[in-house]
Each structure stands twice: as structure tokens, then as C-alpha cells.
C-alpha positions in Angstrom: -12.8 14.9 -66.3 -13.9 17.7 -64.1 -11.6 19.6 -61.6 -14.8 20.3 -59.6 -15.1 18.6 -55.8 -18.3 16.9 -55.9 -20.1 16.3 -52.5 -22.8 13.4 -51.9 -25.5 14.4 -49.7 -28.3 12.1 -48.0 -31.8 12.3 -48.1 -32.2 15.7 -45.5 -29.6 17.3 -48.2 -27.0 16.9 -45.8 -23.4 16.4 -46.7 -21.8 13.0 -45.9 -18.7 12.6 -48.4 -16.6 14.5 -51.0 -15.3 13.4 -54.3 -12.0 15.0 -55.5 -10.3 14.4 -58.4 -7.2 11.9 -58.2 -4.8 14.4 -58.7 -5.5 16.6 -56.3 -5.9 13.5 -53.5 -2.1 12.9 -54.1 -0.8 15.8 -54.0 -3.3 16.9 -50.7 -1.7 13.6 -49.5 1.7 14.1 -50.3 1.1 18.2 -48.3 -0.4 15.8 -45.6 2.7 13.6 -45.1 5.5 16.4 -45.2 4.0 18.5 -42.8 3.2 15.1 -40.3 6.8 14.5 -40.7 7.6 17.9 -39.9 5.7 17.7 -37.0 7.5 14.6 -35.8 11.2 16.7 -36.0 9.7 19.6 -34.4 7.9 17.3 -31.4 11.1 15.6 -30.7 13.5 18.6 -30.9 11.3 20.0 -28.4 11.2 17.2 -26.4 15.1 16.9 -26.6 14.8 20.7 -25.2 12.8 19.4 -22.6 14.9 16.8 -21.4 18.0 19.3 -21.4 16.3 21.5 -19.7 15.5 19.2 -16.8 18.7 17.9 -16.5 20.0 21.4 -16.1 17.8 21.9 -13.0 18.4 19.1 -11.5 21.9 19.3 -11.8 22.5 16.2 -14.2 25.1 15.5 -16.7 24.1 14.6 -19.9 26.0 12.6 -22.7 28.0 15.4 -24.9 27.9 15.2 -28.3 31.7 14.3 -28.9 31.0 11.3 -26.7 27.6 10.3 -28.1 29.9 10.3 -31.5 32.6 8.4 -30.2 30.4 5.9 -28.7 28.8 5.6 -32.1 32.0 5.2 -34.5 33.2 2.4 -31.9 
């Protein structure tokens, strides 16, 4: 089997689709899916950053991590 992308065009010679090989689908896929998920981390770090940052202008306490972990174990 070819390595070649293949691309179907319609009547104007316009192109409406690709064919890839298997192969590199998955592993496109699999690039897809760790980046998305690295995404997600880096979203809600900066959100967390966010949220302490707020806090510390308005002069609100937030949870510390020692009780946040003592909660947790209980």
C-alpha cells in the first residue's frame, strides 16, 4: 500500500476529502489527543491562576493546600 495522501476532488477539480493511510490516521490521532489533553492542564492551571489572583484582590482567603489535604485524607 501507498504512503501517498490521496485527495478526491468533485467535478470543478475541487478538493472535498483526503485519504491517508491507516497508520498515519492513528498516530495523527494519537498527536491530536495528547496535545488536547495538554491543553485541558494548561486551561485549568491558568484558570486556577485566575481564581488566586482574584481572591488576592479582593482580599479572600482561599483553602491552603495542607488543609485541602487534610480534608481529603479524612
Amino acid at each position: 500500500m501507498s504512503n501517498a495522501i490521496k485527495y478526491m476532488v468533485d467535478e470543478n477539480g475541487q478538493k472535498t476529502s483526503v485519504l491517508i493511510p491507516l497508520k498515519t490516521w492513528e498516530k495523527m490521532n494519537f498527536e491530536y489527543t495528547r496535545l488536547e489533553n495538554k491543553l485541558n492542564v494548561l486551561l485549568g492551571l491558568k484558570s486556577a491562576f485566575d481564581e488566586v489572583e482574584a481572591a488576592n484582590k479582593s482580599g479572600r482567603k482561599l483553602q491552603t493546600l495542607k488543609d485541602f489535604l487534610r480534608e481529603s485524607n479524612s
